[in-house]
N, C-alpha and C positions, 0 to 999 in steps of 0.2 A: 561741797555740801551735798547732801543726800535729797533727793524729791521726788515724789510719788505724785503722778498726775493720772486721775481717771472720768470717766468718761461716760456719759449717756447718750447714745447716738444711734437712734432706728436707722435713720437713710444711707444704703449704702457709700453712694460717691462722697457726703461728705466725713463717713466715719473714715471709708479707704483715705480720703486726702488728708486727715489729723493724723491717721498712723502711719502713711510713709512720711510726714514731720518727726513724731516720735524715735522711729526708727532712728535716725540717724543721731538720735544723743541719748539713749539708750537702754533697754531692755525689755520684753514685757515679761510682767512676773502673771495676770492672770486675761482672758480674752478682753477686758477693757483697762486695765491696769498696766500702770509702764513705774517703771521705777530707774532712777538716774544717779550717777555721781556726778557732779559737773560745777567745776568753780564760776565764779562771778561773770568774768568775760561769755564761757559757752551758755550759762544760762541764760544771761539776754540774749545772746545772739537766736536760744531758741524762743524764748518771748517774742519776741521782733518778729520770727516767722511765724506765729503764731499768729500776732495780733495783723502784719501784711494778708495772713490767708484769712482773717477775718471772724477767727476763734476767741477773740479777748472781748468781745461784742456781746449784750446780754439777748439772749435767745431765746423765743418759745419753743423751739424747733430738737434745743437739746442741752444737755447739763457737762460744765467740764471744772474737772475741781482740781488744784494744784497746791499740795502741800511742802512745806518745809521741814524736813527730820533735822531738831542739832544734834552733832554728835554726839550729845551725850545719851539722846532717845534711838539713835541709830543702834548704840551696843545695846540694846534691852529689847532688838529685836531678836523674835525667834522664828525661824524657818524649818516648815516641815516639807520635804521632798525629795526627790531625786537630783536637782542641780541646785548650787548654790549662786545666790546672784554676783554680779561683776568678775568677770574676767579682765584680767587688767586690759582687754582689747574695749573694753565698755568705758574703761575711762576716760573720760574727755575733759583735757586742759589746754 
């Protein structure tokens, strides 16, 4: 399943500690946007470290939003740029 998670975050140390989370399930398409393919098991496992680092918690401090694409609104995207998202090294199952 495809998901876009992005993000409101002034204070350095806690935007750094969401995005090296990010990082590691996968990609950013703009400086607070990440964008992911990830079946059922890796996306809890990244919920989980989410909610352990304390992100799933309602905040004054900052905004984080987590969407679901189905496939069928995943093909009706369109992308303008120089790199195309997912390399199959982005996929995570």
């Amino acid at each position: 399943m495809r998901y876009i998670i992005s993000y409101d975050i002034s204070e350095n140390k806690i935007r750094n500690r969401l995005v090296r989370i990010l990082e590691k399930y996968g990609e950013r398409v703009q400086y607070s946007v990440f964008e992911f393919e990830l079946d059922n098991d890796a996306f809890r496992n990244l919920l989980s470290e989410l909610k352990v680092n304390g992100f799933l918690r309602r905040s004054k401090n900052y905004k984080l939003y987590i969407y679901c694409l189905k496939p069928h609104l995943v093909k009706k995207i369109k992308r303008v740029g120089n790199k195309p998202f997912l390399d199959s090294k982005f996929l995570v199952v």
